[in-house]
C-alpha positions as a Markdown table, in Angstrom:
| # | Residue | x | y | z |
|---|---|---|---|---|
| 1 | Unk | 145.5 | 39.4 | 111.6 |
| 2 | Unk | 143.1 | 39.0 | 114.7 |
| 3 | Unk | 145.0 | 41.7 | 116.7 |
| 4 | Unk | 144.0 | 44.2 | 113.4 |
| 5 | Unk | 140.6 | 42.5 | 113.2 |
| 6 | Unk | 139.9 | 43.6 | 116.8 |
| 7 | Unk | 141.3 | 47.1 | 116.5 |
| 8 | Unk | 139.5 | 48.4 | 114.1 |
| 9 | Unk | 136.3 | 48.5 | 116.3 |
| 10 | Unk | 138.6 | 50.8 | 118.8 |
| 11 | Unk | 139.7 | 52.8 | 116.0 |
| 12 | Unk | 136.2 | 53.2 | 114.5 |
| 13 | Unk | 135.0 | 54.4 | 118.1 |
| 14 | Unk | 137.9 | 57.0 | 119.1 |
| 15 | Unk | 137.2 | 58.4 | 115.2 |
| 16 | Unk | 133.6 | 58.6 | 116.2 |
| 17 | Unk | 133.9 | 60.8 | 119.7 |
| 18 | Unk | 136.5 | 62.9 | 117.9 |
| 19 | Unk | 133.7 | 63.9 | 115.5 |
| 20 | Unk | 131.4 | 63.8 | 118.4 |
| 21 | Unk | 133.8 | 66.5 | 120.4 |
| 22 | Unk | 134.1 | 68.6 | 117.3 |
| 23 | Unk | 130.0 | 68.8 | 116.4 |
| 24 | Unk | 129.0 | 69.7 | 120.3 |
| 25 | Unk | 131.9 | 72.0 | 119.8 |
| 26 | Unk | 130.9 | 73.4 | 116.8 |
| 27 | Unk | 127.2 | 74.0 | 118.5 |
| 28 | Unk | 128.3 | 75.9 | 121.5 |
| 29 | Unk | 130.2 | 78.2 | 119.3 |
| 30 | Unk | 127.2 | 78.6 | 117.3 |
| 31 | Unk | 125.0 | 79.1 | 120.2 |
| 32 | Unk | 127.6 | 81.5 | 121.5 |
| 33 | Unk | 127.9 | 83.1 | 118.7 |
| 34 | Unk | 124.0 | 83.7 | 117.8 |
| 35 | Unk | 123.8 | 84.8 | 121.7 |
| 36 | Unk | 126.7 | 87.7 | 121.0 |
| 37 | Unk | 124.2 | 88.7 | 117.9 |
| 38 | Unk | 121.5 | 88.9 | 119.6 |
| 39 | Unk | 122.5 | 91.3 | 122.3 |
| 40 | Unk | 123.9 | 93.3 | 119.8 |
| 41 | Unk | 120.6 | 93.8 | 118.4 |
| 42 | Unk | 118.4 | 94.4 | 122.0 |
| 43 | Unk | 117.6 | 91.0 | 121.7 |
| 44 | Unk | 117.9 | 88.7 | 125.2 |
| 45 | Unk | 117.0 | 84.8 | 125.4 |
| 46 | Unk | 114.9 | 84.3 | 128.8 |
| 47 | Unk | 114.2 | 81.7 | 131.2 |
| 48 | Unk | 110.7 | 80.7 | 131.9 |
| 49 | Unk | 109.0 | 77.2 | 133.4 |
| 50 | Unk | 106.9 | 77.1 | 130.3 |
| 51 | Unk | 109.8 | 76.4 | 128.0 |
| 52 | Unk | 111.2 | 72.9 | 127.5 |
| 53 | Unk | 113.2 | 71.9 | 124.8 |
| 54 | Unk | 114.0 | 74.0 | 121.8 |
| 55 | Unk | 111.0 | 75.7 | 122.4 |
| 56 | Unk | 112.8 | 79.6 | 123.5 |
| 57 | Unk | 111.6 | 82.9 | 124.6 |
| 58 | Unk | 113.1 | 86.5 | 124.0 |
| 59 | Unk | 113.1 | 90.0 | 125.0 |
| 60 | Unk | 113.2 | 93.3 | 123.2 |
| 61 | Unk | 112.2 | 96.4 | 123.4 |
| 62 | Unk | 110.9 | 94.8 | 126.9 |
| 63 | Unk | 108.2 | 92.5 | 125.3 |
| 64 | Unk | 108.5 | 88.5 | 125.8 |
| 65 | Unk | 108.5 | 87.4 | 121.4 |
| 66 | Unk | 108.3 | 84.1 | 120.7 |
| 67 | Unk | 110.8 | 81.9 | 118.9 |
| 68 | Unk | 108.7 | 81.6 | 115.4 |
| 69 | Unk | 108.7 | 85.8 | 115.3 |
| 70 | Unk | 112.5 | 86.0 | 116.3 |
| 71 | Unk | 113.5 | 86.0 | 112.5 |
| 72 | Unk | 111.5 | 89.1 | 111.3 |
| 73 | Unk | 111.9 | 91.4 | 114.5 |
| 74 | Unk | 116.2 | 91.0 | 113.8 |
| 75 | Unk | 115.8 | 91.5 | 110.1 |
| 76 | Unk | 113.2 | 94.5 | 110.7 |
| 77 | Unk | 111.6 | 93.0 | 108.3 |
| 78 | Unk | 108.2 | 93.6 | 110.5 |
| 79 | Unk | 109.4 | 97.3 | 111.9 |
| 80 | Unk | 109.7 | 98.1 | 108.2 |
| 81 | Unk | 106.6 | 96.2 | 106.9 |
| 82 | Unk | 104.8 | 98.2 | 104.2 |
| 83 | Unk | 100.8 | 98.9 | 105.3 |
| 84 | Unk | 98.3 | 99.9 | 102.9 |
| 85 | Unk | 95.6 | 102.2 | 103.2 |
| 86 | Unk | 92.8 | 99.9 | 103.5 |
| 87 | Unk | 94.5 | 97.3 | 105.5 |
| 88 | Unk | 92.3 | 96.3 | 108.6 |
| 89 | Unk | 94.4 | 95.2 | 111.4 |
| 90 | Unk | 92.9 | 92.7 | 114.0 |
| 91 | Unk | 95.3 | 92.9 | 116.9 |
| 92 | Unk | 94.9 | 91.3 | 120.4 |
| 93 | Unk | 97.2 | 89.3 | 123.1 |
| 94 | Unk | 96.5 | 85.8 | 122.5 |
| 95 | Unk | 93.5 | 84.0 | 123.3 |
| 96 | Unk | 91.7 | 86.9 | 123.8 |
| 97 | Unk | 88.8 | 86.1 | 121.3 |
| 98 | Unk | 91.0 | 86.8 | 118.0 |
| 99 | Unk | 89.7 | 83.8 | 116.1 |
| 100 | Unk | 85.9 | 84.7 | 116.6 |
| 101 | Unk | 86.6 | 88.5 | 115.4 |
| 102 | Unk | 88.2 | 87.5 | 112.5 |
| 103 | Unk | 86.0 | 86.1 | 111.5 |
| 104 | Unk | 83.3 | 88.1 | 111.8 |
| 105 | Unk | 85.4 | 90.8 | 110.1 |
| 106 | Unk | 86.0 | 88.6 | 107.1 |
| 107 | Unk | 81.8 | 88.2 | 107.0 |
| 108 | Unk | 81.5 | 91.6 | 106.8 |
| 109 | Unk | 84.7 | 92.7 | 104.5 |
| 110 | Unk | 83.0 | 90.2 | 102.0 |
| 111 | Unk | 79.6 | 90.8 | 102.1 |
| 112 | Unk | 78.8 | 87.6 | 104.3 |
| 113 | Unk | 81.0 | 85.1 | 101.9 |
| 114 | Unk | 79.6 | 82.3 | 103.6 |
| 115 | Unk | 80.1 | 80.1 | 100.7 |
| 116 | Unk | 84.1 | 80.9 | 100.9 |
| 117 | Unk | 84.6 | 81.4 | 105.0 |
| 118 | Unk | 83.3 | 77.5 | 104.5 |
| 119 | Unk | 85.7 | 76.5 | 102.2 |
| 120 | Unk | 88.3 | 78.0 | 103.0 |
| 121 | Unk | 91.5 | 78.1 | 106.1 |
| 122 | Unk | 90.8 | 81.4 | 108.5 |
| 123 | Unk | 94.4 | 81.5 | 108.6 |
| 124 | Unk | 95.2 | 81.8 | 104.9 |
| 125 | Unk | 92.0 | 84.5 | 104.4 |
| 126 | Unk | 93.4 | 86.5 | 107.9 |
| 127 | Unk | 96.9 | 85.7 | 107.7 |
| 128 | Unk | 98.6 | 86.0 | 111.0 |
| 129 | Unk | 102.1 | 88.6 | 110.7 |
| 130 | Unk | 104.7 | 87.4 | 112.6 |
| 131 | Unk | 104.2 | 83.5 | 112.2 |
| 132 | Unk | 106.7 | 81.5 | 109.8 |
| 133 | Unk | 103.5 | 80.2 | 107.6 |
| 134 | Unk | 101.0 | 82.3 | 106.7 |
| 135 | Unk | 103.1 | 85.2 | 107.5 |
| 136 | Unk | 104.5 | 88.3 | 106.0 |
| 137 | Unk | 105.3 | 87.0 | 102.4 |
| 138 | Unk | 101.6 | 85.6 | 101.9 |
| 139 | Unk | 100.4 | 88.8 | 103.3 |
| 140 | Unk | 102.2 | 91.0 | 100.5 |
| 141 | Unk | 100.9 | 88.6 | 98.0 |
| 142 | Unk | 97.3 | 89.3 | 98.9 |
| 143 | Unk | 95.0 | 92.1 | 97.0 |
| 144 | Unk | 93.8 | 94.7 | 98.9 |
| 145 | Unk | 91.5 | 95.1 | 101.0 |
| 146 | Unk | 93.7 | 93.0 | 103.3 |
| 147 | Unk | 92.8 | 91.4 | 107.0 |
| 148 | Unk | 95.9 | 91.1 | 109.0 |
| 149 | Unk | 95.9 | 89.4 | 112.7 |
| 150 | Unk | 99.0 | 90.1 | 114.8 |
| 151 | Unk | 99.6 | 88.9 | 118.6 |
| 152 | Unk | 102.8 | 92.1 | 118.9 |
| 153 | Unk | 101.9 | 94.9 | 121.0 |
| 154 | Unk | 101.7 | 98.9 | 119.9 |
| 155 | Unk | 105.4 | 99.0 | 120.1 |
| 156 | Unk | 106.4 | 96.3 | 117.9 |
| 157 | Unk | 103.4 | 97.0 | 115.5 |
| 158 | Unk | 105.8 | 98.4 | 111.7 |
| 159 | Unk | 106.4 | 101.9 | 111.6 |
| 160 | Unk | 103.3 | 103.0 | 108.8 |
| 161 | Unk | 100.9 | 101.4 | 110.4 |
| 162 | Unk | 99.6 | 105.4 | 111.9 |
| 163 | Unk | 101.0 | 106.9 | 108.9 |
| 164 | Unk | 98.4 | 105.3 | 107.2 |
| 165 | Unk | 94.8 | 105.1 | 107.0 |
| 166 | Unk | 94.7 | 101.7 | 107.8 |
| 167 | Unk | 91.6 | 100.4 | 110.9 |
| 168 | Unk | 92.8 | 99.0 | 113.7 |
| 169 | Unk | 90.7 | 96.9 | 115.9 |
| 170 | Unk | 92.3 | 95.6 | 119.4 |
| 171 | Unk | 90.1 | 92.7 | 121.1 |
| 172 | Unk | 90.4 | 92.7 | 125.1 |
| 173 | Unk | 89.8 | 90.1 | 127.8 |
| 174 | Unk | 89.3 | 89.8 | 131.3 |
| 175 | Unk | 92.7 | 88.5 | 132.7 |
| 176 | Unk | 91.7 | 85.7 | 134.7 |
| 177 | Unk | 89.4 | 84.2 | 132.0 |
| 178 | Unk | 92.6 | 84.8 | 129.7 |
| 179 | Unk | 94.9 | 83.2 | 132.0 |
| 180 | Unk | 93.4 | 80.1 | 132.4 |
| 181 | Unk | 92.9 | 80.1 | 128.7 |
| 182 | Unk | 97.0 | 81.0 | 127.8 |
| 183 | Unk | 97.4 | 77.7 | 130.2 |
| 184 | Unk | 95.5 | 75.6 | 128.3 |
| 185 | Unk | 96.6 | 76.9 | 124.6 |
| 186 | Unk | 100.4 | 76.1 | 125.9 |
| 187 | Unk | 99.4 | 72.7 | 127.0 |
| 188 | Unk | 97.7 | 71.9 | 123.1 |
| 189 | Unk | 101.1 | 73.2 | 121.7 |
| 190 | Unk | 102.8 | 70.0 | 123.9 |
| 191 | Unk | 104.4 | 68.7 | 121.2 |
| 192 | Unk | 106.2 | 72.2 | 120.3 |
| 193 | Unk | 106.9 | 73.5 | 123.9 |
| 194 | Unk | 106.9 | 70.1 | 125.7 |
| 195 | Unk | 105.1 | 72.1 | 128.3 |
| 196 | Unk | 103.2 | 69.8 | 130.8 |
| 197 | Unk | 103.4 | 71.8 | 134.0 |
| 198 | Unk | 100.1 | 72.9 | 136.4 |
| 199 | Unk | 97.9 | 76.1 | 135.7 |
| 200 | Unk | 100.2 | 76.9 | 139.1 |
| 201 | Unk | 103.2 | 77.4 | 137.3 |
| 202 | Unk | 102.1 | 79.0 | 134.5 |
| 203 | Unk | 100.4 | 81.3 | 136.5 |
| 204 | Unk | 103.7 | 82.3 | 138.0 |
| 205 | Unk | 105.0 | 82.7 | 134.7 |
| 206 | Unk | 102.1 | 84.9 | 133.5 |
| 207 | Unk | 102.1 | 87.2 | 137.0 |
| 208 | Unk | 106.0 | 87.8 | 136.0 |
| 209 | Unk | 105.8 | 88.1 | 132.4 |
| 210 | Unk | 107.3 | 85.3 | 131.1 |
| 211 | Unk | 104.7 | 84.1 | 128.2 |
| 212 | Unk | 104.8 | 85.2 | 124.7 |
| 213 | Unk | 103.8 | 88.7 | 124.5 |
| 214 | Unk | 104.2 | 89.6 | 127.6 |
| 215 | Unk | 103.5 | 92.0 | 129.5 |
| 216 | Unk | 99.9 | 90.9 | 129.2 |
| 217 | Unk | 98.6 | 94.4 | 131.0 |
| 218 | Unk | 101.0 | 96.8 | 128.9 |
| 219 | Unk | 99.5 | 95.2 | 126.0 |
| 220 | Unk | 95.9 | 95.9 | 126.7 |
| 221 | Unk | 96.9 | 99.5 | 128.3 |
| 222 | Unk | 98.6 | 101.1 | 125.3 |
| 223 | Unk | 95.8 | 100.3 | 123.1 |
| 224 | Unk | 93.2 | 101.7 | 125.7 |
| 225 | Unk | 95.3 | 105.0 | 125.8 |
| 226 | Unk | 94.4 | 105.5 | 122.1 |
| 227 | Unk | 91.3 | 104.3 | 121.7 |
| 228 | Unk | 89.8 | 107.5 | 121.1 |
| 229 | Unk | 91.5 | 107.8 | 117.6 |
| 230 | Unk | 89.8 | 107.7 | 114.8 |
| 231 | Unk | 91.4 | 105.2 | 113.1 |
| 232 | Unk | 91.3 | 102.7 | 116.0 |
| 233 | Unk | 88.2 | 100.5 | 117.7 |
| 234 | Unk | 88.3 | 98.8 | 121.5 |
| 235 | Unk | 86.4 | 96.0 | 121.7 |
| 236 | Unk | 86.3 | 93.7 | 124.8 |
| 237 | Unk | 85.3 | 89.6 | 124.5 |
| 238 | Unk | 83.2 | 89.6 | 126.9 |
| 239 | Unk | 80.7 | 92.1 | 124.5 |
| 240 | Unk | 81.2 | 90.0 | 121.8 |
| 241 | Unk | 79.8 | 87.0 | 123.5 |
| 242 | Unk | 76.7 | 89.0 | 125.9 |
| 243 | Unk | 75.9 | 91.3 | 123.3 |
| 244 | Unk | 76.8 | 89.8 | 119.7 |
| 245 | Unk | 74.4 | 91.8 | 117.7 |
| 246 | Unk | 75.1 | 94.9 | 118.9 |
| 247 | Unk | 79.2 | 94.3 | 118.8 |
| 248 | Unk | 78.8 | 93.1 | 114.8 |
| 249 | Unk | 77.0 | 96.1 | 113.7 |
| 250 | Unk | 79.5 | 98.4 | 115.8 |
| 251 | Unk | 82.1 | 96.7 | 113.8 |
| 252 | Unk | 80.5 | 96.9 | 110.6 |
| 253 | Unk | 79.8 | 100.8 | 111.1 |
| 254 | Unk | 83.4 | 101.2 | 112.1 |
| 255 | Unk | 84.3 | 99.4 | 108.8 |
| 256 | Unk | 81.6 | 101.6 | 106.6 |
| 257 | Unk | 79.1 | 98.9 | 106.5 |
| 258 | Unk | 76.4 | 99.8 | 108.0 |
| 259 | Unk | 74.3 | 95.9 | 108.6 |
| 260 | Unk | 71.2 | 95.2 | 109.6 |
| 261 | Unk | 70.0 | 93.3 | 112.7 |
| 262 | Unk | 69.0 | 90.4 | 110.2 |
| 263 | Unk | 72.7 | 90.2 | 109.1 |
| 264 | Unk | 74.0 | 90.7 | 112.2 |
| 265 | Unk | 72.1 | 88.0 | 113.3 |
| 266 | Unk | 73.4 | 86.1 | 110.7 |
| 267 | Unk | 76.5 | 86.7 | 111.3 |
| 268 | Unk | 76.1 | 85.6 | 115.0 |
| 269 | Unk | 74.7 | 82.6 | 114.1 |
| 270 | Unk | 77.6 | 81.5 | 112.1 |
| 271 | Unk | 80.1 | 82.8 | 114.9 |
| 272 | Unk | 78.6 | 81.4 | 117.5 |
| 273 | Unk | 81.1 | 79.6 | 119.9 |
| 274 | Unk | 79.7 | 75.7 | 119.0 |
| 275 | Unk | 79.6 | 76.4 | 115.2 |
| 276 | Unk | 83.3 | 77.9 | 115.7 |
| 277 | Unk | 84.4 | 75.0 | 117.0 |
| 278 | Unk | 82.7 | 72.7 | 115.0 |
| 279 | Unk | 83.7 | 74.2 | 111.4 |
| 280 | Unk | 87.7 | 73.3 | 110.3 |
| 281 | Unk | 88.0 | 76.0 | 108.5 |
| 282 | Unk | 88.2 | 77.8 | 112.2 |
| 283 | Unk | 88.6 | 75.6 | 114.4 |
| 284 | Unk | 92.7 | 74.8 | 113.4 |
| 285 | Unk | 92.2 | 70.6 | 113.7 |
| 286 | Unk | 94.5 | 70.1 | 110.8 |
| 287 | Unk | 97.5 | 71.8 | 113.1 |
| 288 | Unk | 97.1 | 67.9 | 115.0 |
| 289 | Unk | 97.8 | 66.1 | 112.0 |
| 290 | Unk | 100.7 | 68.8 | 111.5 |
| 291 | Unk | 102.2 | 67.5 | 114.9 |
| 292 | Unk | 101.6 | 71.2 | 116.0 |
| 293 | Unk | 98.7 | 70.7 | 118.4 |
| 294 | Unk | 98.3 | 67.8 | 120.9 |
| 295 | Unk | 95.4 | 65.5 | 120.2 |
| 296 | Unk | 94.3 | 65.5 | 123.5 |
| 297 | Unk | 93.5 | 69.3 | 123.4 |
| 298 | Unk | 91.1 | 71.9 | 121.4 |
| 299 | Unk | 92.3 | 75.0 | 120.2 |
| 300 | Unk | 88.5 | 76.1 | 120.4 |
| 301 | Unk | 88.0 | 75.1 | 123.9 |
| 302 | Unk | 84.7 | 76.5 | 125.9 |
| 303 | Unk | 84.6 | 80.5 | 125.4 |
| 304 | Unk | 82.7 | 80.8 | 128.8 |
| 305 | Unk | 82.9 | 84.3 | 130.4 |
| 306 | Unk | 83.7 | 83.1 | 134.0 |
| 307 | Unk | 85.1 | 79.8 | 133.4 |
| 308 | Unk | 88.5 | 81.0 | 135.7 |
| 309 | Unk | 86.4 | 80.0 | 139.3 |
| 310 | Unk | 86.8 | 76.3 | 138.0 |
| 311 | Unk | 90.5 | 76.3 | 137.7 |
| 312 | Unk | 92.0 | 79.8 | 139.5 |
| 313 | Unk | 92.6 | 79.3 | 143.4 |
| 314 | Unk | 91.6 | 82.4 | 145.4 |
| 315 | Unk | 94.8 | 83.3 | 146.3 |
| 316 | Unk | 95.5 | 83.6 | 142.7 |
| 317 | Unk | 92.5 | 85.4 | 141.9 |
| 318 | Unk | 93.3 | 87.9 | 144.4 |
| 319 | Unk | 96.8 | 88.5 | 142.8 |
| 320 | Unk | 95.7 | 89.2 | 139.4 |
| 321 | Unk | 93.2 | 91.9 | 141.2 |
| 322 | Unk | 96.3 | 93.5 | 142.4 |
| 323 | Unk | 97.7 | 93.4 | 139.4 |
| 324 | Unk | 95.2 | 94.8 | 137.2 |
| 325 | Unk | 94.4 | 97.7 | 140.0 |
| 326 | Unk | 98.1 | 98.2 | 140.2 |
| 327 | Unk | 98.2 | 98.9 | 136.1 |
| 328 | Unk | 94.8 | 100.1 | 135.5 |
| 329 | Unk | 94.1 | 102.6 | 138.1 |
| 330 | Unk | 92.7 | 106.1 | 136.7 |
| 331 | Unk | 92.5 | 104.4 | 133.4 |
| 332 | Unk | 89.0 | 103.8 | 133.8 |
| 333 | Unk | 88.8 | 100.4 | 131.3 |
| 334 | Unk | 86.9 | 97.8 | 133.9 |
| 335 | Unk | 86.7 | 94.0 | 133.2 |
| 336 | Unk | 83.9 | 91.9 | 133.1 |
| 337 | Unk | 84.7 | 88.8 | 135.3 |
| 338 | Unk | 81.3 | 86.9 | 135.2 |
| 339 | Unk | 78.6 | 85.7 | 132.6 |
């Protein structure tokens, strides 16, 4: 009776690494098998400093896409997405001034809705394309006119979008000011990418293309080559923030509403960086209590035109120079590097 007593444990525990073999097993086939799928679609899992955990980066079509976008670029369910005439399309790499353009698009789509741009998420009134939430499905729900922010570059963009007669306006920003905010965005998503690393290493990353959306430069440069189209509108961030008046009524005359300097200037005023930062319905503090953002972090952090001398080394300064005469030579788009 003791001798069976005392067995059982042994039993139980033999019982429990079988079952332990077979899961990890049935993972790596899994894995194995969504890796062969993948690669049979373009699609290549890379390796990058910035990603801890199950945090993952891909290729395709030679653009870095993060792991929240995978799904729609293998179902083509973005390549295929259906545009409408009157869609306005805010496009940008990230942190490139995206938030503050929104909403000053919104402001001028409604007829300066205050009232409602107080009440109410930026993220659910200028839904974001290729994110899980807020995505494509609440996007075909909405009534036209729609605002629609995407991160993809021109070649991921869906197929209609110039079939159409749909606006596109592309937001650009001086690399090293862009850099140093990437860095700083990756650290407030901690608790997602488990990335703690210095600006050092994510600098690397950046230089080599190995952060979402990447390449940062190719991005910027096929939107420059067609800026001239009728349909399309380059604006830079460092504009929006020197010369905010002018920039909203360029936008509004782009979108057929012509303002006045008053409403500009109201428009300014509510877009200003402070009151951006300050308002929830912009500034995205509910993504902490989601467990998305670290606490310790702002999403909305200090939108300074020159902030990179306080974090960028001059050795790394001097390489993103390079870079950008490297890419941008005979282009003629120049960057603004100081207030």
């Amino acid at each position: 009776m003791t001798h069976g007593i005392s067995s059982l444990p042994k039993r139980n525990n033999s019982l429990l690494r079988f079952i332990g073999v077979l899961l990890i097993g049935a993972i790596i086939k899994r894995d194995v098998i969504d890796r062969a799928r993948n690669r049979f679609q373009g699609i290549e899992e890379i390796e990058s400093p910035i990603t801890k955990g199950r945090y993952k980066l891909y290729k395709y079509k030679d653009v870095v896409i993060p792991p929240f976008a995978l799904q729609y670029i293998k179902d083509s369910s973005i390549e295929n997405f259906e545009v409408r005439e009157d869609d306005i399309w805010i496009v940008s790499y990230p942190r490139s001034g995206t938030t503050m353009l929104m909403e000053i698009i919104y402001l001028i789509s409604t007829g300066l809705n205050f009232e409602q741009a107080n009440k109410e998420l930026l993220e659910t009134r200028v839904p974001y394309l290729e994110y899980t939430q807020f995505g494509i499905k609440s996007i075909d729900a909405k009534p036209s006119p729609r605002i629609i922010k995407t991160h993809l570059p021109l070649r991921l963009l869906p197929k209609q979008i110039f079939e159409k007669e749909a606006k596109i306006l592309y937001i650009a920003r001086n690399p090293k000011d862009l850099l140093v905010s990437n860095y700083h965005f990756f650290k407030l998503l901690k608790p997602v990418t488990r990335f703690n690393g210095t600006i050092g290493e994510f600098f690397d990353s950046f230089i080599h293309d190995k952060v979402p959306y990447s390449p940062w430069w190719r991005h910027v440069k096929e939107f420059w080559a067609i800026q001239e189209q009728e349909k399309m509108l380059f604006l830079t961030y460092e504009d929006l923030i020197q010369d905010p008046i002018n920039s909203i009524q360029r936008i509004g005359l782009f979108l057929g509403k012509a303002l006045s300097k008053d409403e500009a200037q109201q428009i300014a005023h509510h877009c200003h960086f402070d009151r951006m930062k300050a308002n929830v319905c912009t500034n995205y503090h509910h993504l902490v209590e989601l467990g998305i953002y670290d606490k310790n972090e702002s999403f909305i952090r200090k939108g300074m035109v020159g902030d990179w001398t306080n974090c960028l080394t001059e050795d790394m300064s001097q390489k993103v120079d390079k870079l950008v005469a490297m890419k941008f030579s005979g282009t003629g788009l120049r960057f603004k590097y100081q207030a």
